[in-house]
KOLVORO-25929 format. One record per residue (C-alpha): residue in one letter; x, y negated, z. Coordinates in steps of 0.1 Angstrom, whole numbers, padded with zeros to 4 digits, always signed. Example, Ala and Ser with C-alpha at 12.3 -4.5 7.8 and 13.67 -1.06 7.14 Angstrom:
REM KOLVORO-25929
A+0123+0045+0078;S+0137+0011+0071;
***
This chain:
REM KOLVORO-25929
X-0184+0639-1524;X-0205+0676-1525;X-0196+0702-1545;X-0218+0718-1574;X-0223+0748-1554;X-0211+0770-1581;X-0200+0791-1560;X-0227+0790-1531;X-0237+0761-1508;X-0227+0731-1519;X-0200+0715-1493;X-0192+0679-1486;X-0152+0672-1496;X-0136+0644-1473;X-0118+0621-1501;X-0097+0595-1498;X-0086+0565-1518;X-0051+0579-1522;X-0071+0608-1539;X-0088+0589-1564;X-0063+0566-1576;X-0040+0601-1577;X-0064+0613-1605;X-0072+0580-1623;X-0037+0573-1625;X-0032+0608-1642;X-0064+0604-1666;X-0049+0570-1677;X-0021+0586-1694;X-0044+0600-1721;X-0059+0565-1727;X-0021+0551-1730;X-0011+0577-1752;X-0037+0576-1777;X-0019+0542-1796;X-0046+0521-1788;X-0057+0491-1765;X-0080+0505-1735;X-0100+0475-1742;X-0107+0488-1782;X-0123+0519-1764;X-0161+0521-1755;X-0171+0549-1739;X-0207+0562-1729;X-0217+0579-1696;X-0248+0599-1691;X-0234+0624-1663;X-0244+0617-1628;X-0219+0600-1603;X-0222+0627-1582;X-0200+0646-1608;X-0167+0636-1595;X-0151+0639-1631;X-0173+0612-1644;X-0171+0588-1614;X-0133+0595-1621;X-0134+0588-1656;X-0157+0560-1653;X-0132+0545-1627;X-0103+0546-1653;X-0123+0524-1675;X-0133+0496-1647;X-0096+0498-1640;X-0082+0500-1674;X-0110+0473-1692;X-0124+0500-1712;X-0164+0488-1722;X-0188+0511-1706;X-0225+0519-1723;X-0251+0536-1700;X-0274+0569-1714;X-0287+0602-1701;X-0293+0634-1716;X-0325+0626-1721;X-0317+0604-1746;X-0283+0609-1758;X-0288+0621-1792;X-0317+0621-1816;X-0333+0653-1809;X-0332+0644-1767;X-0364+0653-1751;X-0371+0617-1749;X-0371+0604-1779;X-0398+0604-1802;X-0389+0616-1833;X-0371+0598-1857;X-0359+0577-1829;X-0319+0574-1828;X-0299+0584-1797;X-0281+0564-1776;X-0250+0578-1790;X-0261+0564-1823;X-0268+0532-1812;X-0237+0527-1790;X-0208+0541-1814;X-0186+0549-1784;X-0149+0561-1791;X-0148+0588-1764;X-0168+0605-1740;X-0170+0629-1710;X-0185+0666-1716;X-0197+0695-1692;X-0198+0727-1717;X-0240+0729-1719;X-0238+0691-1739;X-0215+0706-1762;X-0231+0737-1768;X-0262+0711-1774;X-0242+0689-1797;X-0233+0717-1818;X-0274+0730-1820;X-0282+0695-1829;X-0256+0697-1859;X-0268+0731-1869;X-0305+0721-1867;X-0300+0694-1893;X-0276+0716-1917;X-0308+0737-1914;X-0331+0714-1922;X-0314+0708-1957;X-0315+0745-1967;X-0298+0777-1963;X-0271+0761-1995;X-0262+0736-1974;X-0259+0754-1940;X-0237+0786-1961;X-0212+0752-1972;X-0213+0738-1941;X-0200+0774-1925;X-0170+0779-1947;X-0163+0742-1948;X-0159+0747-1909;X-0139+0779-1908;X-0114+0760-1941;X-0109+0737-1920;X-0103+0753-1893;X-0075+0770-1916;X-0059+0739-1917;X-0060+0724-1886;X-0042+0755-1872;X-0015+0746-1894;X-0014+0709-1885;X-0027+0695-1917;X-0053+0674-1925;X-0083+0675-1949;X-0094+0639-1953;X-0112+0653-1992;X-0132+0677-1970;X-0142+0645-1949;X-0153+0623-1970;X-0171+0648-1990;X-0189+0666-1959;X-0181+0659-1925;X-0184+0623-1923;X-0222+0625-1930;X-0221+0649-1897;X-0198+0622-1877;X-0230+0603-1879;X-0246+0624-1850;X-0224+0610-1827;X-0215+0582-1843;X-0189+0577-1867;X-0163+0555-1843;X-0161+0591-1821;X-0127+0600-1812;X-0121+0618-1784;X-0145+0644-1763;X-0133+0649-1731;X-0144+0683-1719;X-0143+0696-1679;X-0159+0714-1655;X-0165+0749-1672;X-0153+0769-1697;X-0160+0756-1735;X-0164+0786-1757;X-0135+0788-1784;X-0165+0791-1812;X-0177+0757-1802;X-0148+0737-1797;X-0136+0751-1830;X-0169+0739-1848;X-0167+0707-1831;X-0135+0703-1838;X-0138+0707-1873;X-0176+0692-1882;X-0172+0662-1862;X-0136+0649-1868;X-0130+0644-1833;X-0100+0654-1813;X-0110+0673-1777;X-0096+0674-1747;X-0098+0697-1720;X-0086+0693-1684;X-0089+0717-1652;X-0099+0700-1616;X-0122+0702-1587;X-0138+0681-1563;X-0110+0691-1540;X-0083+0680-1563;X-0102+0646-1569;X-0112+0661-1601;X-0081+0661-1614;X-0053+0688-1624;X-0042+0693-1659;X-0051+0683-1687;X-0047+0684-1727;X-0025+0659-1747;X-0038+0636-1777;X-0020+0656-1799;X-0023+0690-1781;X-0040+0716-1808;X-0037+0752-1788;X-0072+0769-1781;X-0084+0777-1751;X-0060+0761-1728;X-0065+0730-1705;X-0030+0712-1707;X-0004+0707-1681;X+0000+0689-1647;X-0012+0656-1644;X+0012+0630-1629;X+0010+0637-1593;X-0002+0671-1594;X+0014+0704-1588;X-0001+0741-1601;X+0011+0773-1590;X+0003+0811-1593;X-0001+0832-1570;X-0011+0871-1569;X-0038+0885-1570;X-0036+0923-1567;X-0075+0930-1564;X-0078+0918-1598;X-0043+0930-1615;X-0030+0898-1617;X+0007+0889-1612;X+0029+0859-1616;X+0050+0887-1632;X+0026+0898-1655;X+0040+0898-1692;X+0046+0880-1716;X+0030+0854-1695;X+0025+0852-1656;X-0010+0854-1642;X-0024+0849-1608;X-0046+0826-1584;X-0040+0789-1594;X-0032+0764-1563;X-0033+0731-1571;X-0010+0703-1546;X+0000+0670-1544;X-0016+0640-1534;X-0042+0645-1553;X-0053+0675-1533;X-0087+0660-1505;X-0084+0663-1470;X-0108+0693-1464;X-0143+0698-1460;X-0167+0681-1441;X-0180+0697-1406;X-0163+0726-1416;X-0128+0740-1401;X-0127+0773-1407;X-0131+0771-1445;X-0105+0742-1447;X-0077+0763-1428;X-0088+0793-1452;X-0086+0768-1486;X-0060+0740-1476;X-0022+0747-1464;X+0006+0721-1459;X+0035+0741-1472;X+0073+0722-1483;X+0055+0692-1469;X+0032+0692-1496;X-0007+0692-1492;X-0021+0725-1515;X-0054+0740-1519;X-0061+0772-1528;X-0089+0770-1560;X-0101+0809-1562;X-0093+0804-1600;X-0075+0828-1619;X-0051+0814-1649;X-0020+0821-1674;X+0009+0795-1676;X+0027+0795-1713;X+0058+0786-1716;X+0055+0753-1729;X+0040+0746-1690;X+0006+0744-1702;X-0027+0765-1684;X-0050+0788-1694;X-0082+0795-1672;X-0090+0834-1676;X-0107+0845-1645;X-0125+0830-1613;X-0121+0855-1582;X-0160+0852-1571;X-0171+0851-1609;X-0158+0884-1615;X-0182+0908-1605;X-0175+0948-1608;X-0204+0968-1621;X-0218+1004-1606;X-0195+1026-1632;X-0164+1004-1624;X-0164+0977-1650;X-0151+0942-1644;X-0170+0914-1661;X-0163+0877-1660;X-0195+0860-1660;X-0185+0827-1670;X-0169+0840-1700;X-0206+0859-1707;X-0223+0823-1699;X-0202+0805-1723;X-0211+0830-1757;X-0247+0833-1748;X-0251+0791-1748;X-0237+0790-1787;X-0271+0809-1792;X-0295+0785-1810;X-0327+0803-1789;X-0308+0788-1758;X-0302+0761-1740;X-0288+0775-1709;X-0281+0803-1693;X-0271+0823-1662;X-0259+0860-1656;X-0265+0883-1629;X-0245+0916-1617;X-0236+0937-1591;X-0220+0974-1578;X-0255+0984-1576;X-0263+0980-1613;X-0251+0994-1640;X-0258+0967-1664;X-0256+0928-1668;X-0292+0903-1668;X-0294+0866-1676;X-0322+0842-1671;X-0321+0818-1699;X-0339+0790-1707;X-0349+0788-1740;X-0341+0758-1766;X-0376+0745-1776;X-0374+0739-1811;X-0357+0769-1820;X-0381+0786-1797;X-0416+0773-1811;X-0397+0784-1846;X-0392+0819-1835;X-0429+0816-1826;X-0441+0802-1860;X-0424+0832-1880;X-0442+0852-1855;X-0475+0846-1865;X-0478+0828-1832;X-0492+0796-1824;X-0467+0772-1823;X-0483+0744-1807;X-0492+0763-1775;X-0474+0752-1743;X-0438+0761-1738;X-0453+0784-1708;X-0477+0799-1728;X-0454+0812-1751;X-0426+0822-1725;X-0457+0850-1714;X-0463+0860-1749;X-0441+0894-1749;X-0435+0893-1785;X-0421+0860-1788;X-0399+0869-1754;X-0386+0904-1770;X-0380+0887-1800;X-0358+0856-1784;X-0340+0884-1762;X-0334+0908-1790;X-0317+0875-1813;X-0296+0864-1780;X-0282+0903-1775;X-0274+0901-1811;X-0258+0873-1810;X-0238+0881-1780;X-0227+0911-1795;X-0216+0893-1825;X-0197+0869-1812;X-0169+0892-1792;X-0188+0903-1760;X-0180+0939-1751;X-0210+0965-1744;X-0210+0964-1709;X-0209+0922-1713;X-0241+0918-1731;X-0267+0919-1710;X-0296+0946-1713;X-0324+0919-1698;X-0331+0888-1705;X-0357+0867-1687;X-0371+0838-1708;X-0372+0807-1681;X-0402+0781-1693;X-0389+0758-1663;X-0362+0734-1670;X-0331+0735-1644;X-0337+0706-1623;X-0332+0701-1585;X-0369+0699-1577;X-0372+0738-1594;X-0346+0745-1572;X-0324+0762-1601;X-0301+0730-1604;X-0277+0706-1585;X-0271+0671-1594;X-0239+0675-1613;X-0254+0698-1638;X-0248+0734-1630;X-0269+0763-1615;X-0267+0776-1586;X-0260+0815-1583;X-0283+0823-1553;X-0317+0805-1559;X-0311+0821-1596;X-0301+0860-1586;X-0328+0857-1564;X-0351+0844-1593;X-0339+0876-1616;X-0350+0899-1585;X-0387+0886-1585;
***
């Protein structure tokens, strides 16, 4: 199994059976916690195989007699690129209990929510925001709002169905602004987790009834975490209130090393107390209740020319709850003074921009990413928006670069498991 390549060049992990079952056995729990029969469950996959958190996922419900329905982005919801309009998505269609998320689907899922409360009117959209942050109120507190529901938010439960219980979320971080909206517009109950392709995708994760925010849960059965310092970026495992530090990951869980490559197993992988550990390059907070918090990543954290240190996947999260976008990646260095992204643009919301532009709306998706006024206009709104929603100064970043291309492996901007990769896009930014 490859990596993303997140981080660089993707690298082939050696896993082993003893791996797998490690992980599936841990992801089970959630399904035998949640008071019903795996076989009640349907779930719906649309993520590619070569994302090791859906093959494990999807190998929990061979195992476990959960009913499995096929989709793909392209035609997961109703407003998919795929679809013609007024089609339903597969979501729709299937009425799956739970499903598997990367961040981007949520981000889209929440668009797609907005876009229809906008459709109905500005009324509607200002009731649908403080129904949301009420909510929200309550949920905190551990109440319910079943009034609010039935008045409101089922109508929205529609969008992915109304059976929907559980959104399973991994792989990157989920901005608290969207799971909170989620959370509260679609009834459903998410669930983070922490893991890599050299953990077999699994670490921690959430509990059924686990309401914190911004956490990923604790150890699954058969994994271990640990901190450890990291003086370069001022974290310490006794840091107060809470300790803070690299997070190493062991058990059997943990993949024999990388393929062809020696040197960067021995540098990642150590056998210490007779137990198999590998060192992740992650920065996180334990609470006291034994739950994780991700906060950092060593090589996202880039320092700017004056000094500044900026987490970029923190930056990438906010700027994807922008309705202009549909994703986005950021670019720094010592040698700047000042963040860029490249984004590429949500289409609807783009052609709208255009239309209140005086622009012609109907023009091709490249044509309008070279018309300068549309492009100032869609950077100006994400800036604003980044700066709205708790991004420091030196966070939001001064350029943006409308992309017309989507992200797809034959552009070169895109790995099969559904995340950039930092090299072909910083070199991208530089042309």
């Amino acid at each position: 199994m490859f990596t993303s390549g997140s981080t660089g060049k993707p690298k082939g992990v050696i896993s082993t059976h003893r791996n797998l079952i490690t992980a599936m056995k841990g992801y089970a729990t959630i399904i035998e916690t949640s008071g019903e029969r795996p076989t009640e469950h349907t779930y719906i996959g649309y993520l590619p195989l070569a994302h090791m958190f859906e093959m494990t996922v999807e190998s929990v419900c061979f195992a476990s007699g959960t009913r499995i329905g096929y989709s793909s982005p392209q035609t997961l919801t109703a407003n998919s690129d795929a679809l013609a309009l007024g089609c339903p998505g597969d979501i729709t269609l299937l009425q799956p209990t739970f499903i598997a998320c990367v961040p981007l689907v949520v981000d889209r899922i929440r668009q797609t929510v907005y876009e229809a409360a906008a459709s109905k009117g500005p009324f509607f959209k200002t009731v649908l925001d403080f129904s949301i942050r009420y909510k929200n109120v309550w949920l905190d507190l551990g109440f319910r709002t079943p009034l609010l529901n039935r008045l409101i938010f089922n109508k929205i439960r529609h969008v992915l169905g109304s059976k929907l219980k559980f959104m399973a979320v991994g792989a990157a971080p989920l901005s608290n602004q969207t799971r909170r909206f989620v959370r509260a517009s679609l009834s459903v109950q998410i669930i983070e987790g922490y893991g890599l392709t050299e953990s077999g995708g699994a670490a921690t994760i959430m509990g059924t009834d686990d309401m914190s925010q911004g956490r990923v849960g604790a150890p699954l059965p058969g994994c271990y975490i640990r901190l450890i310092d990291w003086p370069e970026g001022n974290y310490g495992i006794k840091d107060k209130p809470n300790p803070r530090g690299e997070i190493v990951v062991g058990g059997p869980c943990v993949t024999k090393g990388y393929f062809k490559n020696d040197e960067l197993t021995q540098e990642c992988y150590r056998e210490e107390g007779g137990v198999r550990w590998f060192y992740t390059g992650d920065i996180g907070e334990i609470f006291p209740d034994g739950t994780l918090k991700i906060i950092d990543r060593k090589k996202d954290l880039i320092k700017l020319q004056f000094g500044e240190y900026i987490a970029l996947g923190h930056v990438e999260a906010i700027l994807k709850t922008c309705p202009l976008v549909d994703n986005a990646f950021t670019y720094g260095s010592t040698l700047h003074t000042y963040l860029v992204a490249l984004v590429t643009p949500n289409e609807k919301q783009f052609r709208r921009l255009a239309r209140e532009l005086g622009k012609n709306a109907s023009a091709t998706l490249e044509e309008l990413c070279g018309d300068f006024d549309v492009t100032d206009a869609a950077a100006k709104a994400i800036m604003s928006h980044a700066a709205e929603n708790g991004l420091q100064k030196s966070e939001v970043p001064r350029k943006v670069k409308i992309c017309a291309e989507q992200w797809n492996p034959e552009s070169r901007t895109c790995y099969a498991d559904v995340k950039d990769s930092p090299e072909v896009c910083s070199e991208f930014l530089s042309t």
